[in-house]
N, C-alpha and C positions, 0 to 999 in steps of 0.2 A: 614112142607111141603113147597117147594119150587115152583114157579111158573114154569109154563113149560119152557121150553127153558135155563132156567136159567143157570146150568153145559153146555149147549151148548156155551154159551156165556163165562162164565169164560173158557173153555178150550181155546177161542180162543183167550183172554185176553191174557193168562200166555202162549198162542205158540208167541204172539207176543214180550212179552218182553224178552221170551228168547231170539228168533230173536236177537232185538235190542243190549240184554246184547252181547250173542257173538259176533256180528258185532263189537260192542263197545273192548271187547275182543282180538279180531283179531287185529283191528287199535293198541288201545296200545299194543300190544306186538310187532308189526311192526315196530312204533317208536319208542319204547325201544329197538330194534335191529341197525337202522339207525343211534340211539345216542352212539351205544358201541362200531361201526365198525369204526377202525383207517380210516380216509381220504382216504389213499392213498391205503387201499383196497377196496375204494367203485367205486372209478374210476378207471380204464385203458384203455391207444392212442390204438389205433388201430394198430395195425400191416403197415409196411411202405408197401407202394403202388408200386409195381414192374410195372412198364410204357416198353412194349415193343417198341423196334424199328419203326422206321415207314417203314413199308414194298412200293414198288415202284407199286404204282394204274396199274390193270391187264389190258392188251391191248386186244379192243375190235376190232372184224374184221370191215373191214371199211363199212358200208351200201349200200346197192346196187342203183346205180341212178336211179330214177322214172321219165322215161319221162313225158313229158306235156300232160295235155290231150285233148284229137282231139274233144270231144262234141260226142261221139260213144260210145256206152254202157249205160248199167244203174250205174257203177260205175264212172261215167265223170257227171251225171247229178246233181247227189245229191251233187258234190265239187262247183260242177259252180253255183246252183240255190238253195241256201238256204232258206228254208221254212219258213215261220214264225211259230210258236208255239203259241196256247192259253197257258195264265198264268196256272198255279191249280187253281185258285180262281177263278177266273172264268170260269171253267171245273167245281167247284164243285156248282158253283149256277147257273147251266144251270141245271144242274143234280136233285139239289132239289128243283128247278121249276117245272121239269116233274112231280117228285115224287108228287108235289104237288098235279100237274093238275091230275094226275092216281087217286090221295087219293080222290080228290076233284069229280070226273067222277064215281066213286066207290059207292061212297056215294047217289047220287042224283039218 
């Protein structure tokens, strides 16, 4: 009488060394192939590289000239008077400061 489990455990024993043996299997018969291939069929150059001409850069139309702007409109405002910006870093601890204070007002 065998304790439980016991054929549970040998089958997993003998899947694994199978495993192992083919793995082992595969390799040497890989390098007994690598060792029987003449040199010079195991490598071949590449095929030569055909380099086309250089074709002459496409001509683009010439851009249209943008007068100066007079301070008249909302697209003259944003060129002349650049904004400052908050960082992200601090956009994001303004942020979880409120959060804070909501969590903290929530609670109490």
């Amino acid at each position: 009488m065998l304790p439980p489990g016991t054929l549970r455990r040998l089958r997993i024993k003998w899947c694994a060394l199978g495993v192992l043996l083919g793995a082992g299997l595969v390799a040497s018969a890989a390098m007994y192939v690598a060792a029987i291939v003449p040199p010079e069929l195991a490598y071949r150059s590449a095929a030569p590289t055909v380099r086309p001409e250089a074709s002459p850069a496409p001509r683009h139309p010439a851009a249209p000239a943008i007068p100066p702007c007079q301070g008249q409109g909302k697209d003259c405002t944003a060129l002349d008077a650049p904004r400052p910006l908050p960082e992200p870093g601090a956009l994001a601890l303004v942020a979880l400061g409120l959060a804070a204070l909501a969590a903290h007002r929530s609670h109490a």
